[in-house]
SETORSE-143044 format. One record per residue: residue in three letters; residue number from 1; x, y, z of N, C-alpha, C, CB in turn. Coordinates in steps of 0.2 Angstrom, whole numbers, plus 5000, padded with zeros to 4 digits. Glycine has a CB too. Layout:
BEGIN
{"ALA", NUM, {X, Y, Z}, {X, Y, Z}, {X, Y, Z}, {X, Y, Z}}
...
END
This chain:
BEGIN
{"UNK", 1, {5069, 5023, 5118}, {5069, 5029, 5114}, {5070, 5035, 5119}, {5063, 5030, 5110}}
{"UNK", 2, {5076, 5039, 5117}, {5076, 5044, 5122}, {5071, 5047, 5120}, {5082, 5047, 5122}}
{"UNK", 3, {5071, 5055, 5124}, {5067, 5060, 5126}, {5067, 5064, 5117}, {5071, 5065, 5134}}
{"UNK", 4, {5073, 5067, 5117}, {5072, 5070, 5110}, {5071, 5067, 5105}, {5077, 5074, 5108}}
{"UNK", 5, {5074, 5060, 5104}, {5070, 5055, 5099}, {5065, 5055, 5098}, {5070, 5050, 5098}}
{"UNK", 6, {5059, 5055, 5102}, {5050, 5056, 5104}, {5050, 5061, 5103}, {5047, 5056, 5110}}
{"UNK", 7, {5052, 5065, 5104}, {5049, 5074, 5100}, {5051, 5075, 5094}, {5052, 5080, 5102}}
{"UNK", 8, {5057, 5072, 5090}, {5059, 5073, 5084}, {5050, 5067, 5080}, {5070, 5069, 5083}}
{"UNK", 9, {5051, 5061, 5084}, {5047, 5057, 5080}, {5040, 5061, 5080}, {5047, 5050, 5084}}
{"UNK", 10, {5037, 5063, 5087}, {5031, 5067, 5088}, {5031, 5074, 5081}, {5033, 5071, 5098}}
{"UNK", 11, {5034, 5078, 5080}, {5035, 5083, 5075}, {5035, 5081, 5069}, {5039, 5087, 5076}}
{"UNK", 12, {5040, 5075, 5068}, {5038, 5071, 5060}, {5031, 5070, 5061}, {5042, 5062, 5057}}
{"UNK", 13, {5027, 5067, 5063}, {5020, 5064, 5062}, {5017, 5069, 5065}, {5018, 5057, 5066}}
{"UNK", 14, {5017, 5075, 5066}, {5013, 5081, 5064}, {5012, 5082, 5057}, {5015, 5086, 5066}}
{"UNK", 15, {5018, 5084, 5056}, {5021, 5085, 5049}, {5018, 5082, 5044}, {5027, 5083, 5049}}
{"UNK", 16, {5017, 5076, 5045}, {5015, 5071, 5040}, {5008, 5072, 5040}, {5015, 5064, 5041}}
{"UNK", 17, {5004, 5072, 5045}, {4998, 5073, 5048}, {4992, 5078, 5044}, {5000, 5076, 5054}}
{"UNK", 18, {4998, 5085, 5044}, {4994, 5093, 5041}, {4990, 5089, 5034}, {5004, 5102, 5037}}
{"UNK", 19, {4985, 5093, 5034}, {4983, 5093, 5029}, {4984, 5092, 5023}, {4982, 5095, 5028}}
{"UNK", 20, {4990, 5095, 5020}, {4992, 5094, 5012}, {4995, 5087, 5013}, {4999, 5100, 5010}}
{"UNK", 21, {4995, 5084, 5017}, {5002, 5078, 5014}, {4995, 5072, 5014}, {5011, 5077, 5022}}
{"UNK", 22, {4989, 5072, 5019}, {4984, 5069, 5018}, {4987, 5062, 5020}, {4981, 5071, 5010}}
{"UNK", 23, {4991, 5062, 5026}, {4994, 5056, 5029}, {4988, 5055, 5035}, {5005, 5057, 5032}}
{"UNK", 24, {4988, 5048, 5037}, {4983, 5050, 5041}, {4990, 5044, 5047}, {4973, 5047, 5040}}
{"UNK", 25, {4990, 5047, 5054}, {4994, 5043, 5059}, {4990, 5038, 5061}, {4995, 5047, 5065}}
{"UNK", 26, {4991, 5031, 5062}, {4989, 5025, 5064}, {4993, 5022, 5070}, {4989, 5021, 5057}}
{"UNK", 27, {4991, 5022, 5076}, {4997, 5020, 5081}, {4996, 5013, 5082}, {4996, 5024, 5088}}
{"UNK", 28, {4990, 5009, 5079}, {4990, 5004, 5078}, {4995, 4998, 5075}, {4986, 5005, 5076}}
{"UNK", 29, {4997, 5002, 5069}, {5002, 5000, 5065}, {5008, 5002, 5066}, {5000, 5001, 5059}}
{"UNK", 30, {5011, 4998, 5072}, {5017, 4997, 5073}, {5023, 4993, 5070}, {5017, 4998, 5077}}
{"UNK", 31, {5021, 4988, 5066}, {5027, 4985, 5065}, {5028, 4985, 5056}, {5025, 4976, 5068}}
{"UNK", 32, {5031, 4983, 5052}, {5032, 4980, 5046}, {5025, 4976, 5044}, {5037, 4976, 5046}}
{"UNK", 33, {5024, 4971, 5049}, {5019, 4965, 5048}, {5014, 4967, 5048}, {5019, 4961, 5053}}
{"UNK", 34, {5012, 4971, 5052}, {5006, 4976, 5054}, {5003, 4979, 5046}, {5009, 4982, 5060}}
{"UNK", 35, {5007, 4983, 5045}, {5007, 4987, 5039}, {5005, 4983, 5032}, {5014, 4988, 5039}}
{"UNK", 36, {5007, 4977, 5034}, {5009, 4971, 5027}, {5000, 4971, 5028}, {5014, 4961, 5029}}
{"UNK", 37, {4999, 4968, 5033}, {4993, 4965, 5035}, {4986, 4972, 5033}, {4995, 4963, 5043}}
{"UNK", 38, {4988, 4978, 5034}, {4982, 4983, 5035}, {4983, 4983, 5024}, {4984, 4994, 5042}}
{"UNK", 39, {4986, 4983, 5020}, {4990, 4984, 5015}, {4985, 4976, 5013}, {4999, 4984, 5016}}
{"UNK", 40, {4986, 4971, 5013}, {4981, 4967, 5013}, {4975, 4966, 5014}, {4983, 4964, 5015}}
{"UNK", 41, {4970, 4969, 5019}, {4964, 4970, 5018}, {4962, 4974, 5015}, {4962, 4970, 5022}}
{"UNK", 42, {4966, 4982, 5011}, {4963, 4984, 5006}, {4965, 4982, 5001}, {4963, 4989, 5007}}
{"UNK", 43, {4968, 4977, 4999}, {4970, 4973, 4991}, {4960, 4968, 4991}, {4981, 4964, 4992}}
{"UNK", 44, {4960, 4966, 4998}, {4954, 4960, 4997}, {4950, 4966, 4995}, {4951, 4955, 5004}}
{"UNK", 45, {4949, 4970, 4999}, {4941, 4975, 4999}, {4941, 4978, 4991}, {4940, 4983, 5007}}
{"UNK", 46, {4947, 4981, 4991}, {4946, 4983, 4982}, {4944, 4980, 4977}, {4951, 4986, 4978}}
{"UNK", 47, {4948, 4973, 4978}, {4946, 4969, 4973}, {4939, 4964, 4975}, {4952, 4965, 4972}}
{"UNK", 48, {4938, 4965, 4979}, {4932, 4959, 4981}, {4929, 4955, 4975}, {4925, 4964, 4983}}
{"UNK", 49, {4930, 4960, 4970}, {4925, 4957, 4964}, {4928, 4952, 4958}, {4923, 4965, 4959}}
{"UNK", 50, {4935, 4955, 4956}, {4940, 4952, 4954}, {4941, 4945, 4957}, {4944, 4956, 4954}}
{"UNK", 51, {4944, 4946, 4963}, {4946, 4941, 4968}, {4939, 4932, 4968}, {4945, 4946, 4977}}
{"UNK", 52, {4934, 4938, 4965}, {4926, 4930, 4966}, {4924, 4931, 4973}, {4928, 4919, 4965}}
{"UNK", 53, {4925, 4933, 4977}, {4924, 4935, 4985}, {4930, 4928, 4988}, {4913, 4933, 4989}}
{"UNK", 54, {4933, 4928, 4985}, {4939, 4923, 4988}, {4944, 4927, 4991}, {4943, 4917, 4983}}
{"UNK", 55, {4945, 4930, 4997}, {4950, 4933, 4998}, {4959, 4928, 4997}, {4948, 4936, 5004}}
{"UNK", 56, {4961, 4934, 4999}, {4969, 4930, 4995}, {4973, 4926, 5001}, {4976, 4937, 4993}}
{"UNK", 57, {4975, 4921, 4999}, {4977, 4916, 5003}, {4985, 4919, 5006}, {4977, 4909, 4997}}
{"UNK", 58, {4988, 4916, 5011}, {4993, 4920, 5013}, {4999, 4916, 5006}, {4995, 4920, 5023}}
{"UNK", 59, {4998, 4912, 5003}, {5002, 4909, 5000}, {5001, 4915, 4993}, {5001, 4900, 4999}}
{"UNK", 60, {4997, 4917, 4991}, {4994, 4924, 4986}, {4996, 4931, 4991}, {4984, 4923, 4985}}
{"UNK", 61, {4995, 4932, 4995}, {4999, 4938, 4996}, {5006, 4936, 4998}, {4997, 4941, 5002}}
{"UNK", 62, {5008, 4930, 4998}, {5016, 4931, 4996}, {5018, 4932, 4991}, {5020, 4927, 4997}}
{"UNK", 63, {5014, 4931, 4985}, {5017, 4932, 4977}, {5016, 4940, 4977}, {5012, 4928, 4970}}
{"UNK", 64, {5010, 4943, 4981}, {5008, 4951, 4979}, {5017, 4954, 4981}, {4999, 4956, 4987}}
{"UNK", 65, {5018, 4952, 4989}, {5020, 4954, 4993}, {5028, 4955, 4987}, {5019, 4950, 5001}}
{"UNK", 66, {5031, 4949, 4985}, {5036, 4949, 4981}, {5035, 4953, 4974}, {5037, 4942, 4979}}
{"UNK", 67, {5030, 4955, 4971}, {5029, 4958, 4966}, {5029, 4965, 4967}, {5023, 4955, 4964}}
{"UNK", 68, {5026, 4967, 4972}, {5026, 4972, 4975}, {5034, 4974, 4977}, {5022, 4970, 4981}}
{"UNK", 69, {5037, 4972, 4978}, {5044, 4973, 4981}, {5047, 4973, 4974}, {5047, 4968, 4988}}
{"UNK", 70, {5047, 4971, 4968}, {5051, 4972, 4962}, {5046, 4978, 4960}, {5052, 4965, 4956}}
{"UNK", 71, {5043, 4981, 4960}, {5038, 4985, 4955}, {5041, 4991, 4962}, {5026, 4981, 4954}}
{"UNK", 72, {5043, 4992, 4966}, {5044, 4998, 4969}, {5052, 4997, 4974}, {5037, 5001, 4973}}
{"UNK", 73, {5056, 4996, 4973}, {5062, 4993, 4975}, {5064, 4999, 4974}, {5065, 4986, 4970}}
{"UNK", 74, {5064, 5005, 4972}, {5067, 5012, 4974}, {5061, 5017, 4977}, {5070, 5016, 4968}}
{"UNK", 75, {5062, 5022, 4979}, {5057, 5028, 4980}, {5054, 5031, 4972}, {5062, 5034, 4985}}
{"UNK", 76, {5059, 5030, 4969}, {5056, 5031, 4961}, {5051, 5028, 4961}, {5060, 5030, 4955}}
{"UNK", 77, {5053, 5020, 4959}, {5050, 5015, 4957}, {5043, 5016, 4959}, {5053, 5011, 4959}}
{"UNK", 78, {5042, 5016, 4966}, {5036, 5018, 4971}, {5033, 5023, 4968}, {5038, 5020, 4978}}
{"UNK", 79, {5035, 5029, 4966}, {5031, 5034, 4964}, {5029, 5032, 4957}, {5033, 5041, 4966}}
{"UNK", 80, {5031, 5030, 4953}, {5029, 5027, 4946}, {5024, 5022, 4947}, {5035, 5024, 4943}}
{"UNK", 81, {5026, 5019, 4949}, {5019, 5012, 4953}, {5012, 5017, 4957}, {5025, 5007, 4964}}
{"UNK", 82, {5015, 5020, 4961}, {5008, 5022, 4961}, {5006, 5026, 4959}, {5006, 5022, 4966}}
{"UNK", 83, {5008, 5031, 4955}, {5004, 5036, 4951}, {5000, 5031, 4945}, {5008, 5042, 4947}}
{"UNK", 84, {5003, 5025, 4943}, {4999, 5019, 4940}, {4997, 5023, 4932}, {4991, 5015, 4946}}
{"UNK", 85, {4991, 5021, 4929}, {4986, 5023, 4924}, {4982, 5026, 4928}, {4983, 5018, 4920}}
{"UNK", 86, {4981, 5033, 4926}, {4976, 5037, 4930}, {4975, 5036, 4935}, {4971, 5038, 4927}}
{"UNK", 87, {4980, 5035, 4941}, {4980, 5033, 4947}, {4977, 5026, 4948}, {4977, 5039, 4951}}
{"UNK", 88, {4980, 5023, 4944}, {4977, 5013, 4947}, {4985, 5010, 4945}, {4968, 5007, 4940}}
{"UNK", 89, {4986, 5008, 4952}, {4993, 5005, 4950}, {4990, 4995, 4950}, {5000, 5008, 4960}}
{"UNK", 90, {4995, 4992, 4947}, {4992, 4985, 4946}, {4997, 4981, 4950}, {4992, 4984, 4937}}
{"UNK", 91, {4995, 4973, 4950}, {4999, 4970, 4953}, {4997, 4963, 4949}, {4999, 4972, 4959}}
{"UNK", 92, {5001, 4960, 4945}, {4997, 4951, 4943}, {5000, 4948, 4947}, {5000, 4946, 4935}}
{"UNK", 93, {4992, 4942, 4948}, {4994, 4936, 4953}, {4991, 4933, 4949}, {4992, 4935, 4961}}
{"UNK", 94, {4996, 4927, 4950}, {4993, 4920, 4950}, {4989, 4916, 4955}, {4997, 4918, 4950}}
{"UNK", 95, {4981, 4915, 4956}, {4978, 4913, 4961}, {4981, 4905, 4961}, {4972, 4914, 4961}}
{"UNK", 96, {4978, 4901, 4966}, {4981, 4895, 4968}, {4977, 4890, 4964}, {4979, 4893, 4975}}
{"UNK", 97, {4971, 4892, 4961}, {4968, 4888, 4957}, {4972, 4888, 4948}, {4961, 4891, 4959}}
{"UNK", 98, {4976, 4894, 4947}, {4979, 4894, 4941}, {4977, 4900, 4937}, {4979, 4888, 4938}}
{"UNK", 99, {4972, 4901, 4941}, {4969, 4908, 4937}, {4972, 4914, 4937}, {4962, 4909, 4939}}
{"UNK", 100, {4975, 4920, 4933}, {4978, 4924, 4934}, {4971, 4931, 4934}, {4983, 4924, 4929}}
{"UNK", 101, {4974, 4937, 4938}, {4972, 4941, 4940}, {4975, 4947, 4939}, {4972, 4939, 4943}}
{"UNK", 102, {4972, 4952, 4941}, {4974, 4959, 4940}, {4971, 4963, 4947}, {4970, 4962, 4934}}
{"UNK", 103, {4977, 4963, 4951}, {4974, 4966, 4957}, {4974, 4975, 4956}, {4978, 4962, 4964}}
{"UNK", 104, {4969, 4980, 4958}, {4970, 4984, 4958}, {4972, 4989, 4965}, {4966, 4986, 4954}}
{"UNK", 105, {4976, 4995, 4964}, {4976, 4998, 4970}, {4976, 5007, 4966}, {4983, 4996, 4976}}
{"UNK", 106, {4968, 5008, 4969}, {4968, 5016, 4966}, {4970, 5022, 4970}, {4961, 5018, 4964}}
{"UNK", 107, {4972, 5027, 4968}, {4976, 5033, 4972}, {4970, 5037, 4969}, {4986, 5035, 4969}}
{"UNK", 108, {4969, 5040, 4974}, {4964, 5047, 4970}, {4967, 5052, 4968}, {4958, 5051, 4975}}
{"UNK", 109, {4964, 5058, 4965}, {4969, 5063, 4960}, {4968, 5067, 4965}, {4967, 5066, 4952}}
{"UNK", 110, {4967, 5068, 4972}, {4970, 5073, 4974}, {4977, 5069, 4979}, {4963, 5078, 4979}}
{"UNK", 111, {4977, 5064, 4980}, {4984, 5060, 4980}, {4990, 5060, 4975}, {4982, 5055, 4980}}
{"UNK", 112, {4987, 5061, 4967}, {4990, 5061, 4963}, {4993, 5068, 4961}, {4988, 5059, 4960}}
{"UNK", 113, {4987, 5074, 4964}, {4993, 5079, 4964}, {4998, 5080, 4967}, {4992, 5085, 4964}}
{"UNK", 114, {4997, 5076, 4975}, {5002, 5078, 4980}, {5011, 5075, 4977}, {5000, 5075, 4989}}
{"UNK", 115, {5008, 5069, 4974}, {5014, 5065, 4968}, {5020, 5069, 4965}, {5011, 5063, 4960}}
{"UNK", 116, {5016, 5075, 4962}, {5020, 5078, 4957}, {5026, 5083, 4959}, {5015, 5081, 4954}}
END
């Protein structure tokens, strides 16, 4: 990465950063996978209860992960998805055992004004 790419990249993730936008920077999370993966440990922790304390199998976060990708397949889509019902966007899985589910992911309403 050249020099001004790093500063262009440095000043977006300020940007994102400020206050209003309520982004937090994670230098941890550099890949896709990564992402997938931090995105998955908050599907288990919210659902803990729903789930039975079984967290999701990677064969179960491949169904999220596919469902997920039809349910926001535009930037629209995405913001429809996750302003959800009163900020709970949904996702159905099928667990391995056959049982179906309702997995949630909740957006707080000061996330939901920045939505609008």
């Amino acid at each position: 990465m050249s020099h001004s790419e790093q500063m262009i990249e440095n000043q977006f993730i300020q940007i994102l950063s400020e206050k209003e936008n309520q982004w937090t920077y994670r230098p941890d999370l550099k890949s896709e996978e990564a992402l997938w993966q931090n995105f998955r440990g908050h599907l288990n922790r919210i659902n803990l209860a729903v789930l039975e304390e079984q967290l999701l199998t990677d064969k179960e976060f491949k169904q999220v992960k596919v469902e997920f990708s039809r349910l926001t397949g535009t930037p629209f889509l995405a913001s429809q998805w996750l302003r959800g019902e009163n900020g709970v966007a949904q996702v159905l899985l099928e667990r391995e055992d056959g049982k179906k589910v309702t997995l949630e992911i909740r957006i707080s309403q000061e996330e939901l004004l920045l939505m609008r």
